[in-house]
PyMOL commands that place a pseudoatom at each C-alpha (Angstrom):
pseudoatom trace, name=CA, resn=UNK, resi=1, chain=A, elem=C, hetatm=0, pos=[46.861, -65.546, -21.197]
pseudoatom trace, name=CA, resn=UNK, resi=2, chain=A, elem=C, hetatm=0, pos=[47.062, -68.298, -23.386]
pseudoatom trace, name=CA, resn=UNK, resi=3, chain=A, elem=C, hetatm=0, pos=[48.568, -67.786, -26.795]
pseudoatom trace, name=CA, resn=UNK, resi=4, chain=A, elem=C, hetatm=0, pos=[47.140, -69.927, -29.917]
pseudoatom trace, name=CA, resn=UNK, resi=5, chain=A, elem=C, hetatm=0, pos=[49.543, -70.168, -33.059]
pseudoatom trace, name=CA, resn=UNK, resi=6, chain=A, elem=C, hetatm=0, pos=[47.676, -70.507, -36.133]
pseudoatom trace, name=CA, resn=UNK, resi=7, chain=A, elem=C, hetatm=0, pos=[44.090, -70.434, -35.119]
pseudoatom trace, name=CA, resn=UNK, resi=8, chain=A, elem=C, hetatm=0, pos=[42.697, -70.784, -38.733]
pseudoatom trace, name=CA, resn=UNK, resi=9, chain=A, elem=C, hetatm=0, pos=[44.498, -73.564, -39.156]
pseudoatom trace, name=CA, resn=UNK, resi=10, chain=A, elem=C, hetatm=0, pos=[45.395, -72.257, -42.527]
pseudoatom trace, name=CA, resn=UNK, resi=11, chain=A, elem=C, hetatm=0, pos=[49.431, -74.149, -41.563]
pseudoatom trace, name=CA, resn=UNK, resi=12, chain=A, elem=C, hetatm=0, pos=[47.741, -77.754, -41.376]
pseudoatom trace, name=CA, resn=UNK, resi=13, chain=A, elem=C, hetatm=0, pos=[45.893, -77.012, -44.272]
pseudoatom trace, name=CA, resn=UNK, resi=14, chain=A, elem=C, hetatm=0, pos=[48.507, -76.113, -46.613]
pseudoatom trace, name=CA, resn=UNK, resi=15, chain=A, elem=C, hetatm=0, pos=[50.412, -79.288, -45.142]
pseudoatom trace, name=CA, resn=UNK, resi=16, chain=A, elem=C, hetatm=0, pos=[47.462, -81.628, -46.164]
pseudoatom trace, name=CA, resn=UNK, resi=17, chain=A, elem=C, hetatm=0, pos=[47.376, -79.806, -49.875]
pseudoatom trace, name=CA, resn=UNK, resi=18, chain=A, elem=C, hetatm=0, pos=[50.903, -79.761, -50.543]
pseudoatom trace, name=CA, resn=UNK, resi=19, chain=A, elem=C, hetatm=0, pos=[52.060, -83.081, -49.596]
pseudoatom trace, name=CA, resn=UNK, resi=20, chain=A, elem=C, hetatm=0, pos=[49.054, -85.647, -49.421]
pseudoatom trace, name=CA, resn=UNK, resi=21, chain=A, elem=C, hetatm=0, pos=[49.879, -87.586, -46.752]
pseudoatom trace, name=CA, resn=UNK, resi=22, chain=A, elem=C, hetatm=0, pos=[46.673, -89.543, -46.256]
pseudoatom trace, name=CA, resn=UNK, resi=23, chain=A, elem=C, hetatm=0, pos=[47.343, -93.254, -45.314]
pseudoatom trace, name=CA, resn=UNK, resi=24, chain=A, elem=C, hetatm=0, pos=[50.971, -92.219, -45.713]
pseudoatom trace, name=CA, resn=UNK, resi=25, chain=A, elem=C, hetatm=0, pos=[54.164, -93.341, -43.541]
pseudoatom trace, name=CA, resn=UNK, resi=26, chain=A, elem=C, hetatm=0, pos=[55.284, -90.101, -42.235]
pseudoatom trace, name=CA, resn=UNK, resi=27, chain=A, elem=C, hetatm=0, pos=[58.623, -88.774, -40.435]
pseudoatom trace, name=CA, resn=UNK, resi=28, chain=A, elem=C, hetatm=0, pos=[58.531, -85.343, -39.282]
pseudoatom trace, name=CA, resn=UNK, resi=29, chain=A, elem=C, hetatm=0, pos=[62.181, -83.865, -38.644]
pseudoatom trace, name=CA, resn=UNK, resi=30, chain=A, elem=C, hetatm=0, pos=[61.763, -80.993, -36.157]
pseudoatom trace, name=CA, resn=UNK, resi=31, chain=A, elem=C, hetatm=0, pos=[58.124, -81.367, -34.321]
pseudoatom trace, name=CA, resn=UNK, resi=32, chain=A, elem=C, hetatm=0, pos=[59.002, -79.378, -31.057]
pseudoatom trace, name=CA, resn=UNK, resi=33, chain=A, elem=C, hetatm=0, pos=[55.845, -79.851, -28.899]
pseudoatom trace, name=CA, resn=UNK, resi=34, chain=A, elem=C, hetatm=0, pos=[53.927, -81.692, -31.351]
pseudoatom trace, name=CA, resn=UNK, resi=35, chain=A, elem=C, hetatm=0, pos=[51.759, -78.820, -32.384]
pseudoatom trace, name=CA, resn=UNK, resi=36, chain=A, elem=C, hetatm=0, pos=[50.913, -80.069, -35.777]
pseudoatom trace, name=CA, resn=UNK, resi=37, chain=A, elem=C, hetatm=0, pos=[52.480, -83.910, -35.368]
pseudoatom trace, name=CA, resn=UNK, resi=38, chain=A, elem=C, hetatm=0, pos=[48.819, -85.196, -34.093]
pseudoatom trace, name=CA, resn=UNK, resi=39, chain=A, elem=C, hetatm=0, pos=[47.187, -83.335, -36.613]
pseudoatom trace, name=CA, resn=UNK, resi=40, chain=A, elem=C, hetatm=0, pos=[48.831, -84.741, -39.456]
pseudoatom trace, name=CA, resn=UNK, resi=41, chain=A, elem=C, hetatm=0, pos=[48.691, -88.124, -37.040]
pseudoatom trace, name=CA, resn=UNK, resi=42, chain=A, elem=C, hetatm=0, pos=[45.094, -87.870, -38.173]
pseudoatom trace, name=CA, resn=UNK, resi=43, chain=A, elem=C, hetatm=0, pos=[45.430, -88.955, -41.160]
pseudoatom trace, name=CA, resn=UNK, resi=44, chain=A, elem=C, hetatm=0, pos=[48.623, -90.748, -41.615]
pseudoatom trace, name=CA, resn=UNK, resi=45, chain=A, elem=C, hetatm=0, pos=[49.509, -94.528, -41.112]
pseudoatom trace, name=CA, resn=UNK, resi=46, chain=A, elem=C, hetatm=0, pos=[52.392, -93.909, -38.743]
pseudoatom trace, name=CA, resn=UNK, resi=47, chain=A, elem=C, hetatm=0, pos=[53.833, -91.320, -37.608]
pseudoatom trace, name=CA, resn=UNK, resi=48, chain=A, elem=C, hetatm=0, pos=[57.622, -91.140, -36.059]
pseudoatom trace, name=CA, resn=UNK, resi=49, chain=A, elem=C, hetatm=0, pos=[58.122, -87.749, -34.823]
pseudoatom trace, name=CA, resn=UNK, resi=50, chain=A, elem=C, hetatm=0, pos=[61.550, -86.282, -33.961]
pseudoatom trace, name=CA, resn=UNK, resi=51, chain=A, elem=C, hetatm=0, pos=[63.413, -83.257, -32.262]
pseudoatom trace, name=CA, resn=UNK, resi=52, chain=A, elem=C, hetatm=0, pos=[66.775, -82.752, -30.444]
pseudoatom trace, name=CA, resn=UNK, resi=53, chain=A, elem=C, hetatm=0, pos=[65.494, -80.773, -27.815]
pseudoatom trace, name=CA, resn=UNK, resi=54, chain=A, elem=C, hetatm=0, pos=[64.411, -83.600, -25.230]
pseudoatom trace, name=CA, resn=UNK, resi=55, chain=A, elem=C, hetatm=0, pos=[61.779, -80.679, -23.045]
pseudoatom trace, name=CA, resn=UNK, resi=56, chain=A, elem=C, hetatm=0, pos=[59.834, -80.132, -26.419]
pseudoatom trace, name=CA, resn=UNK, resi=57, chain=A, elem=C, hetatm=0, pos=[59.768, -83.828, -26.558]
pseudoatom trace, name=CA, resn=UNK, resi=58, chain=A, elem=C, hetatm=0, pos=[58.436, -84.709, -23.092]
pseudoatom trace, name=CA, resn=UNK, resi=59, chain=A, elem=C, hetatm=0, pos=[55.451, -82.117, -24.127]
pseudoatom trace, name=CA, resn=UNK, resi=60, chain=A, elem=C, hetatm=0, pos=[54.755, -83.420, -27.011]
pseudoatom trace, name=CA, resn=UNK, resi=61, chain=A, elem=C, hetatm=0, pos=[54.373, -86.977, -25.433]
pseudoatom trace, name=CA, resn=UNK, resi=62, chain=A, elem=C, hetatm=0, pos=[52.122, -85.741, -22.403]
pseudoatom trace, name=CA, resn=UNK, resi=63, chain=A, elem=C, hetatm=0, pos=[49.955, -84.060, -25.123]
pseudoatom trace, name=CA, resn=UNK, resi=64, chain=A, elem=C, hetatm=0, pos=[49.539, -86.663, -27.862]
pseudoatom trace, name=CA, resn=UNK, resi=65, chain=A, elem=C, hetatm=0, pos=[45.683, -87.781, -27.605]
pseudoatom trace, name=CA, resn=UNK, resi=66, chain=A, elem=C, hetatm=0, pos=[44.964, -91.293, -26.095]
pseudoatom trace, name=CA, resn=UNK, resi=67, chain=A, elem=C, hetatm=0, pos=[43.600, -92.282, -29.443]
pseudoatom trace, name=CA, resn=UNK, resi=68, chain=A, elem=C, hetatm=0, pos=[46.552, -91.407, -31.219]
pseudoatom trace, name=CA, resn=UNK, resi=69, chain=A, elem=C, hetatm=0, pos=[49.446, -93.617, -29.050]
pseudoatom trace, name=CA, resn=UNK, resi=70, chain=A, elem=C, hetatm=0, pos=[49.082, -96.255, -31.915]
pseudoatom trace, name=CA, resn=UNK, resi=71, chain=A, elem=C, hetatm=0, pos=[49.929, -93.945, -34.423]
pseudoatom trace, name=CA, resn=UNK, resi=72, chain=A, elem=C, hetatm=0, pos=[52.268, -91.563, -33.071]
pseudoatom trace, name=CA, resn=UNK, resi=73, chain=A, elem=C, hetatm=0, pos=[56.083, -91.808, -31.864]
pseudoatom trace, name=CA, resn=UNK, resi=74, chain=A, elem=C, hetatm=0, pos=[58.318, -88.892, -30.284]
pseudoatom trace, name=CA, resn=UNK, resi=75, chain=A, elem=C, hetatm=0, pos=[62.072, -89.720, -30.078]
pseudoatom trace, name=CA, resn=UNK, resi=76, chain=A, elem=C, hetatm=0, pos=[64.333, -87.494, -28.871]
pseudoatom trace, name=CA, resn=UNK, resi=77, chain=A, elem=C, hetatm=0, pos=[66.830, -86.929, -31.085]
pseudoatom trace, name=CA, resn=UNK, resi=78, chain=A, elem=C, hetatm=0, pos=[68.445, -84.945, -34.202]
pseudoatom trace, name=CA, resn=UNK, resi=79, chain=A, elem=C, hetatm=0, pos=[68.318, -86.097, -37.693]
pseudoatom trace, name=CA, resn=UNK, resi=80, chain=A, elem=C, hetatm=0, pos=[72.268, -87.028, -37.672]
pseudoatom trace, name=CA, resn=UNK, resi=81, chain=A, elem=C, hetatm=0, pos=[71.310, -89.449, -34.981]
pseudoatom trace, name=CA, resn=UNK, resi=82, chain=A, elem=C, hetatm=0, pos=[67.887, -90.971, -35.968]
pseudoatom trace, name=CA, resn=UNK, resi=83, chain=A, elem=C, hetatm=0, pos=[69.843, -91.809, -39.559]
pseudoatom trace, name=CA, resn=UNK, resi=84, chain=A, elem=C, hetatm=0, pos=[72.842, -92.874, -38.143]
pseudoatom trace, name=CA, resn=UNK, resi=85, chain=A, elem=C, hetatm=0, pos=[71.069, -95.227, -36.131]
pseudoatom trace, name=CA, resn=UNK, resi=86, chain=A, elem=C, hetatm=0, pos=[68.201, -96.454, -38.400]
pseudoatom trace, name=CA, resn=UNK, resi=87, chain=A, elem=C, hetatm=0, pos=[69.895, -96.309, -42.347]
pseudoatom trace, name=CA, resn=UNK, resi=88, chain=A, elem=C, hetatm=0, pos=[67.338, -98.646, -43.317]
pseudoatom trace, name=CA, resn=UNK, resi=89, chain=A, elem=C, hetatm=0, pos=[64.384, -96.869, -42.554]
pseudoatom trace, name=CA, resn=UNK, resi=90, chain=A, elem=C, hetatm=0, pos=[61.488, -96.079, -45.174]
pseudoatom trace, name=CA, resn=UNK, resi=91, chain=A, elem=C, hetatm=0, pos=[58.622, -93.032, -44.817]
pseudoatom trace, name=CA, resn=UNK, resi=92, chain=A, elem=C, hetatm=0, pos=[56.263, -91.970, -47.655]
pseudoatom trace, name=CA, resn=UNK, resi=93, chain=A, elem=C, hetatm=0, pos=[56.922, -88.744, -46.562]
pseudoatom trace, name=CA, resn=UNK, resi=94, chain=A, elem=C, hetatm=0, pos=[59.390, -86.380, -44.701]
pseudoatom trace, name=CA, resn=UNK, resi=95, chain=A, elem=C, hetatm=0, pos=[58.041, -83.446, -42.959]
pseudoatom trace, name=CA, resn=UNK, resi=96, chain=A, elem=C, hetatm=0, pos=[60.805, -80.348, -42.207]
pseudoatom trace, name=CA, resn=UNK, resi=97, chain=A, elem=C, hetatm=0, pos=[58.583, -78.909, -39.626]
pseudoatom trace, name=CA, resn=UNK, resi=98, chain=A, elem=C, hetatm=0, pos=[60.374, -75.872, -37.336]
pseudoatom trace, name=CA, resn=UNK, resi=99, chain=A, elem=C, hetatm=0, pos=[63.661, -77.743, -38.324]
pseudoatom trace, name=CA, resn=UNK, resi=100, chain=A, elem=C, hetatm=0, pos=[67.253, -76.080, -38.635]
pseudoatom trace, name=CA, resn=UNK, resi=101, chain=A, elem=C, hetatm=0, pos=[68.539, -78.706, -39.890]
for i in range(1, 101): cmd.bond("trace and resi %d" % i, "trace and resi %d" % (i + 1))
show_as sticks, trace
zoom trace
C-alpha cells in the first residue's frame, strides 16, 4: 500500500502563498526525498536542494523529472557544510523544509 503525504496539496500551496518564489533563486535546507523540491522547482529559477542524509538524497535525484535536471540540484550535505564551503553564495529565498537544523 502506497502512502501519499499531503494529497490536497494544501503544503505546496501555502509554500507558494507565503513566500512567492516565482522566478526566484531558491535553496531549500532539509528536502529529504525531494517531495516538494520539484514542485517548488516549477516555478523557481534554480533550485539547489540540500540534506545530510545521503539515502534521502539518492531518491530525490532518481525522482527529479527529466524536465526539471536544468533547474534542480541535490547535494548531500548539512547546512554547516554547504556554508562553510560556499560563503559567497546568494538565493532569493531559503526554504526550512523537514529541517532540524
Amino acid at each position: 500500500m502506497s502512502i501519499r503525504v499531503d494529497p490536497e496539496e494544501n503544503e505546496i500551496r501555502a509554500l507558494f502563498l507565503l513566500a512567492g518564489i516565482k522566478g526566484h533563486e531558491i535553496l531549500e535546507v532539509g528536502c529529504g526525498d525531494g517531495r516538494l523540491s520539484w514542485r517548488m522547482a516549477r516555478q523557481a529559477a534554480r533550485l539547489l536542494a540540500i540534506d545530510p542524509f545521503e539515502p534521502s538524497i539518492l531518491r530525490a535525484r532518481s525522482q527529479l523529472p527529466r524536465d526539471l535536471k536544468p533547474t534542480v540540484e541535490f547535494r548531500h550535505a548539512s547546512f554547516q557544510a554547504f556554508a562553510a564551503a560556499c560563503p559567497g553564495s546568494s538565493f532569493d529565498t531559503l526554504i526550512l523544509s523537514w529541517s532540524l537544523c
